[in-house]
C-alpha positions in Angstrom: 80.1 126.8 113.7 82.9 125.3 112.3 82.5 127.3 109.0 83.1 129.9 110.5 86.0 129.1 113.1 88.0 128.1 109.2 87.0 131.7 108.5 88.1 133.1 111.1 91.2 131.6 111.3 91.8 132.0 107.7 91.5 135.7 108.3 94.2 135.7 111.6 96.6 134.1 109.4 96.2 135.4 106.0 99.0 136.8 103.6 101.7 136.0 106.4 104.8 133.1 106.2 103.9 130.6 108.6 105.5 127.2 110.4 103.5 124.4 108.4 103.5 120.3 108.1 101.3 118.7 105.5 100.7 115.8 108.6 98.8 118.4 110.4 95.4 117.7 109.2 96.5 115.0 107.1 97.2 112.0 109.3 95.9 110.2 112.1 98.2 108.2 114.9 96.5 106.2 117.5 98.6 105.9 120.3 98.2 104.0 123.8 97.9 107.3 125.7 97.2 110.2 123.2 96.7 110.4 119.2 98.5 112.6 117.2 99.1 114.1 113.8 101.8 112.8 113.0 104.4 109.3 113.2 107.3 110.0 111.6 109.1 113.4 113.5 112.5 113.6 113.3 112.9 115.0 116.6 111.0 112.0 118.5 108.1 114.4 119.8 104.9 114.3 118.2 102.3 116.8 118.2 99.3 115.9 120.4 95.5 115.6 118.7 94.1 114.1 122.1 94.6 112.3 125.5 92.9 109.6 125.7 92.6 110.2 129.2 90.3 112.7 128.7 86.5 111.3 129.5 85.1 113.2 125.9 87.9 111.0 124.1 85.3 108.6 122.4 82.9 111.1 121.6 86.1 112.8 119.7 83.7 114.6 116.5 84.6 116.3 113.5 84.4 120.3 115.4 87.1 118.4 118.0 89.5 117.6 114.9 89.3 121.4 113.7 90.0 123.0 117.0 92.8 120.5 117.0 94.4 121.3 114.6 93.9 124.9 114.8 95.6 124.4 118.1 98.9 122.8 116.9 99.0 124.9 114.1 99.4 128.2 116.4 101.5 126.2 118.9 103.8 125.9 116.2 104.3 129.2 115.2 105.8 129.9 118.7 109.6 129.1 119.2 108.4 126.4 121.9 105.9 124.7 119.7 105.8 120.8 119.6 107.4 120.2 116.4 110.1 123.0 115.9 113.5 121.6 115.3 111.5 119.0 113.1 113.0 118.8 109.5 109.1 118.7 108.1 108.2 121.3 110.2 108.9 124.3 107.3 108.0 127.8 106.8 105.6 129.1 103.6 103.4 131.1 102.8 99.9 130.7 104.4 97.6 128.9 102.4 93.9 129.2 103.2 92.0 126.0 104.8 88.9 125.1 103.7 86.9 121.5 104.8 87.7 119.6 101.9 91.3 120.4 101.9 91.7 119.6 105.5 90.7 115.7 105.6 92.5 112.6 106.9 94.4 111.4 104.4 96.3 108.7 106.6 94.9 107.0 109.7 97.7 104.6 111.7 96.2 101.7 113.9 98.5 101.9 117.5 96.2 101.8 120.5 98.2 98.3 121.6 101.8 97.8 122.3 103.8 94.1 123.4 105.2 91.8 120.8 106.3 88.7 119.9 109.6 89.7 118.9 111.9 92.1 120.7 113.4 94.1 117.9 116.6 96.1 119.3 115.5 99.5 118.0 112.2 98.9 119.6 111.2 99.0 123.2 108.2 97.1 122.7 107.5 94.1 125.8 106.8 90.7 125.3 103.3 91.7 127.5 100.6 92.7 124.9 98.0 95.5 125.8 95.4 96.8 123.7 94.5 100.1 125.6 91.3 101.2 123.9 89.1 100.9 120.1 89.7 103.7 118.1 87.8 101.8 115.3 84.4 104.2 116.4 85.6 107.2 116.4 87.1 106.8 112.4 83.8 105.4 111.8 82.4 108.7 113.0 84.6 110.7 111.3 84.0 109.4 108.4 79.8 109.9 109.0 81.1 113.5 108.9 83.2 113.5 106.4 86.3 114.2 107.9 88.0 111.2 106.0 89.1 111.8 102.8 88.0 109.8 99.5 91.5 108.4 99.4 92.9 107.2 102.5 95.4 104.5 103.6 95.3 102.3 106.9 98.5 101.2 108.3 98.7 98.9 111.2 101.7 100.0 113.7 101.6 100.1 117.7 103.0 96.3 119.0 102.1 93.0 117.3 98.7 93.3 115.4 98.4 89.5 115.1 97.9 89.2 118.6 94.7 92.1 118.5 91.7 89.5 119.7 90.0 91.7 116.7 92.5 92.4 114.2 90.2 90.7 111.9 87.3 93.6 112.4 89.7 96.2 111.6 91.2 94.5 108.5 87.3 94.5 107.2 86.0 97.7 107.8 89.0 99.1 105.6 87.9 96.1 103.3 84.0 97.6 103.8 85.4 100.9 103.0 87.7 100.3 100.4 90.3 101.8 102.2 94.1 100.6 101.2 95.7 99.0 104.2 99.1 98.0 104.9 99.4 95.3 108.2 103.1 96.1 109.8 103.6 92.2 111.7 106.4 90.4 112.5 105.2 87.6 110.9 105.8 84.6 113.4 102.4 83.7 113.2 100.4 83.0 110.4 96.6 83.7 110.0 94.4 82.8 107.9 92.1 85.8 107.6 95.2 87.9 106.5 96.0 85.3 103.4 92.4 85.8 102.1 92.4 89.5 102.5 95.9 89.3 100.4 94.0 86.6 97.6 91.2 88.8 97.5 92.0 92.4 98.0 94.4 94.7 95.4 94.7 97.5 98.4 95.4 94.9 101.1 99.3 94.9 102.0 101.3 92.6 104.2 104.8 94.0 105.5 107.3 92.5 107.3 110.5 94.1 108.7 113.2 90.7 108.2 116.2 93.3 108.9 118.5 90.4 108.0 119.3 87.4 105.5 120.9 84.8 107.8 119.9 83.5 111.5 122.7 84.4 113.0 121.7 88.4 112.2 117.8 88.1 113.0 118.6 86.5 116.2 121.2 89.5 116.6 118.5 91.9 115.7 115.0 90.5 117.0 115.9 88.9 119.8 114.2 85.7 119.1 115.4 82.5 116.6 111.8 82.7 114.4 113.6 83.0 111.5 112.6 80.2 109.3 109.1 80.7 110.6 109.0 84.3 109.6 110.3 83.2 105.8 108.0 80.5 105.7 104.9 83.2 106.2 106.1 85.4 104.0 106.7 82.7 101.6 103.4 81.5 102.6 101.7 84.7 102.2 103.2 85.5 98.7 101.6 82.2 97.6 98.5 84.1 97.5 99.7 86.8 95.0 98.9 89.3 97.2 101.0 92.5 97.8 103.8 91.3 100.4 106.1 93.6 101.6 110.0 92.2 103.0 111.5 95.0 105.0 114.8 95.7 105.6 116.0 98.7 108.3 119.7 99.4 107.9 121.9 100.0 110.7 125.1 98.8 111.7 124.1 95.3 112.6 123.2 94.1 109.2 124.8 96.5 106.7 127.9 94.2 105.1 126.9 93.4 101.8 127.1 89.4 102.4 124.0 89.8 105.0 122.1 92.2 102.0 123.1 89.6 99.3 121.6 86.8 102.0 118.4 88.6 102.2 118.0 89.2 98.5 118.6 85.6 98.3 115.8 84.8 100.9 113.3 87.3 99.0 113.9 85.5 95.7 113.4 82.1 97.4 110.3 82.9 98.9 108.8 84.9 95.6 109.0 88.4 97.2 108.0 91.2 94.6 108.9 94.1 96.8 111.0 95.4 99.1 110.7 98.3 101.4 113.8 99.8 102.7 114.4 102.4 105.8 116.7 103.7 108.1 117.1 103.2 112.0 115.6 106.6 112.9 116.8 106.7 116.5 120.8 106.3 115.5 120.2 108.8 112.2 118.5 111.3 114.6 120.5 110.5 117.3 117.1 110.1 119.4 119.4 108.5 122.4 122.6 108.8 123.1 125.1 105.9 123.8 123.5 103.4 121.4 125.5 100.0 120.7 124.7 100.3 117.2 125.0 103.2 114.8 124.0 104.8 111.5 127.1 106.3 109.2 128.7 106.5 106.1 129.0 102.6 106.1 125.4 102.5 106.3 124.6 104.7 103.9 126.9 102.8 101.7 124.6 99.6 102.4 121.8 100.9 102.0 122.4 102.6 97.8 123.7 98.9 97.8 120.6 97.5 99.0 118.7 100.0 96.6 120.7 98.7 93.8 120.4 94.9 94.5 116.6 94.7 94.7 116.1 97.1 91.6 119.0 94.5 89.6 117.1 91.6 90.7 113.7 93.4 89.2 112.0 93.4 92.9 109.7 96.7 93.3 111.5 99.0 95.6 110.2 101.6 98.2 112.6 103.7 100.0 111.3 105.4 102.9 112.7 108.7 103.3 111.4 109.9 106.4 114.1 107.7 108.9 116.8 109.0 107.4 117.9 113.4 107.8 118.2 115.1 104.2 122.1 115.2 104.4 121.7 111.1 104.5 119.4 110.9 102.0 121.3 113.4 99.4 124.6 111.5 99.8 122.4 107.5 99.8 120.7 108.9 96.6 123.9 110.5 94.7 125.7 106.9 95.6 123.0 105.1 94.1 122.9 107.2 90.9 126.7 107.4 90.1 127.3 103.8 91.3 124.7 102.1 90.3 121.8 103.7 87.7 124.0 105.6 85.6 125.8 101.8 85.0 122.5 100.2 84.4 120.5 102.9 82.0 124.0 102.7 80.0 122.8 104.0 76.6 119.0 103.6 76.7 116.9 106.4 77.5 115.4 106.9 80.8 111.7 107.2 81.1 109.5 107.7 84.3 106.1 106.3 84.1 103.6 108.0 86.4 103.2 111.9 86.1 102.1 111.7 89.8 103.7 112.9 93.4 106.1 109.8 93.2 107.2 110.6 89.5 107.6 114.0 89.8 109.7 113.0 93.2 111.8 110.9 91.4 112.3 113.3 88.5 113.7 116.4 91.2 115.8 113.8 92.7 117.3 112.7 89.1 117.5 116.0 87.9 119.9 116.9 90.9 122.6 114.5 89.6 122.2 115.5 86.5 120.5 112.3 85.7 118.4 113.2 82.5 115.0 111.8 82.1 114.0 111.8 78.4 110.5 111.4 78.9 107.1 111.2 81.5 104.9 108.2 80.4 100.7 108.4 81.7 97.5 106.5 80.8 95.8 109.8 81.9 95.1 111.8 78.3 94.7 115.0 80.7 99.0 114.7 81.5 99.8 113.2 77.9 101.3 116.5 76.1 102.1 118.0 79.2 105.1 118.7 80.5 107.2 118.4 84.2 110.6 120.1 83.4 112.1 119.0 80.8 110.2 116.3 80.1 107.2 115.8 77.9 104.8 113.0 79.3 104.2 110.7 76.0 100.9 108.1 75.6 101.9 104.7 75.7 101.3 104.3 72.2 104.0 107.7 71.4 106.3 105.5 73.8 106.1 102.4 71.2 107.3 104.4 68.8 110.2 105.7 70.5 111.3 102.3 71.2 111.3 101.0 67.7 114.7 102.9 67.2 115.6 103.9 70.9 116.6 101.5 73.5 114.5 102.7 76.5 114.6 101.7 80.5 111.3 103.2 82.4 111.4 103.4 86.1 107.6 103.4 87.1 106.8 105.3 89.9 103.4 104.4 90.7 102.7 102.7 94.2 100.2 100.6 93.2 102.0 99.3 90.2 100.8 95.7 89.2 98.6 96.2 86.9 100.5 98.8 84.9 103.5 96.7 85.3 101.9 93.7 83.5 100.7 96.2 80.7 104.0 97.8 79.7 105.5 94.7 79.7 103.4 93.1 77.1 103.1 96.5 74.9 107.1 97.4 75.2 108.6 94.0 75.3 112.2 95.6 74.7 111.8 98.0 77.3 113.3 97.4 80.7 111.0 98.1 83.0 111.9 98.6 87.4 109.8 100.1 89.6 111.2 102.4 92.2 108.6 104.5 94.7 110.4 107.1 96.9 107.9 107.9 99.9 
């Protein structure tokens, strides 16, 4: 049955240019009300999987996800579809499903809402709510095969800390071996989290800190936790886990002083990485008449915040998906010219990681004219190969190279720790940052 609905649906659409998002098909949202495909529009409206409403909702099975997506698919291709007007909504050429191709890829925990914090940008309550257990159904879908070898978990919705069984969702990512990232404020500490973080390589803590003094976290969350939140992170990084300090840039905390302050904090508390975003209601203007804004001056602050984390060798992720492509083009082209063209100075620029993020980076380079020399890859199947202009060396062919060349190698790989460690022994002289764009 459901062979055949791919067939026919294949067939309606075949050889024309149609309205497509890789999120359709790809990712799972769990909201309080309805699940979607998708979390990060850049119009605010999401396209709807199913209400939750609906009395079939826990039975949801792997012939429902089809026919949903079949559904938004065509909805889209109508001028009054759900997500036209979104910038990731774009037209191509049909390409043909089949049912390994269409899998969950992402799956997004955010069946509760309430919080302990009361974050500006957000309009979560202090009144937590969990309003149903999605946990099931992924289960299912995963009996059917509807979830893909290699999927990540995040953890969004209000405060996951305060779930009563945060802990069973944590394991059955653990069970699966599923990489999970938990999104918490971080004012209260548990232990269950530190010993997934001391004894899992694809378990992630992340917490948004939006600020390097008091004064600017009380400004922003509402609430005076911040020496708490730094002594969790702090806390948490003792376990040499993969901890995550966030920072979302808007007008409230974009002088440099309050970036150099957090910086500081991340250094004090032994933060290796540092995600960075945008306030996606004032880039998109989601609302009007907000008391806080996202412009040129934030822009500024955030290449500035780029810049500082990679010069203080912290592993940086930018999310791209807050901010509009104009914002991005002009954050990127100030980071390049005022800040990585300075650094690389006379060495030669190397990307390590022939991957999605690599080959990201190198398009994004190669529009300032920044000129990588080479791709470097453990995988013998890239070595030889080429992505532009650049060949991808072995590391040994990279050794060479840096006994007469002064090399710097931005590795783009998101789960960088181990490579990190191995570069760094076998090309000592090499300066070595890591920089994921996602």
């Amino acid at each position: 049955m459901i062979t055949e609905k791919i067939e026919t649906f294949n067939k309606k659409w075949r050889g024309k240019k149609v309205y497509f998002c890789e999120h359709i098909g790809n990712t799972l949202n769990f909201n309080p009300n309805e699940f979607t495909f998708c979390c990060s529009s850049t119009t605010g409206k999401y396209p709807k999987v199913y209400d939750v409403l609906d009395s079939n909702f826990l039975q949801f099975t792997k012939e429902d996800y089809i026919d949903a997506m079949i559904r938004v698919f065509e909805e889209n291709q109508s001028e009054n579809g759900m997500c036209r007007g979104c910038e990731k909504l774009v037209k191509l050429p049909f390409q043909e499903w089949d049912e390994n191709q269409i899998k969950v890829k992402n799956i997004i925990w955010n069946h509760f809402r309430g919080c302990n914090s009361h974050c500006v940008y957000c309009d979560e309550t202090h009144y937590f709510k969990k309003f149903y257990e999605p946990i099931d159904i992924v289960d299912r879908l995963d009996q059917e095969r509807v979830i893909a070898d290699q999927v990540s978990i995040s953890f969004g919705g209000g405060e996951p800390t305060l779930l009563d069984n945060l802990k069973d969702y944590i394991e059955l990512g653990i069970r699966k071996k599923w990489p999970q990232i938990l999104n918490t404020s971080g004012l209260l500490n548990r232990e269950y989290i530190k010993t997934a973080l001391a004894e899992r390589d694809d378990f992630s803590v992340q917490i948004s800190v939006d600020s390097g003094t008091p004064e600017t976290y009380r400004k922003v969350k509402g609430q005076s936790g911040f020496e708490v939140v730094w002594n969790t992170i702090k806390d948490y990084c003792t376990t040499g886990g993969r901890v995550f300090a966030k920072y979302i840039i808007f007008s409230y905390n974009s002088e440099k002083k309050e970036i150099d302050a957090f910086i500081e904090q991340c250094v004090k508390a032994g933060v290796n990485n540092i995600s960075i975003s945008a306030e996606a209601a004032a880039t998109f203007q989601f609302q009007e008449d907000l008391p806080w804004t996202y412009g040129e001056p934030e822009m500024k602050a955030t290449a500035y915040l780029l810049a500082k984390a990679l010069q203080t060798n912290r592993a940086v992720f930018l999310y791209r998906g807050n901010l509009s492509s104009e914002n991005f083009h002009y954050i990127f082209k100030r980071f390049v010219n005022d800040y990585l063209k300075k650094w690389i100075e006379e060495r030669k620029l190397c990307i390590w990681g022939m991957g999605e993020y690599g080959k990201k980076l190198y398009d994004l380079l190669d529009q300032f004219n920044m000129k990588v020399h080479w791709f470097g890859d453990g995988n013998v199947e890239k070595q030889n190969t080429k992505y532009g202009d650049s060949q991808c060396l072995s590391l040994k062919e990279l050794q060479k190279k840096s006994l007469s060349e002064k090399i710097c190698i931005l590795l783009a790989i998101s789960y960088y720790e181990k490579v990190y460690v191995h570069l760094s022994k076998e090309l000592p002289d090499a300066d070595i940052r890591v920089l994921n764009i996602l």
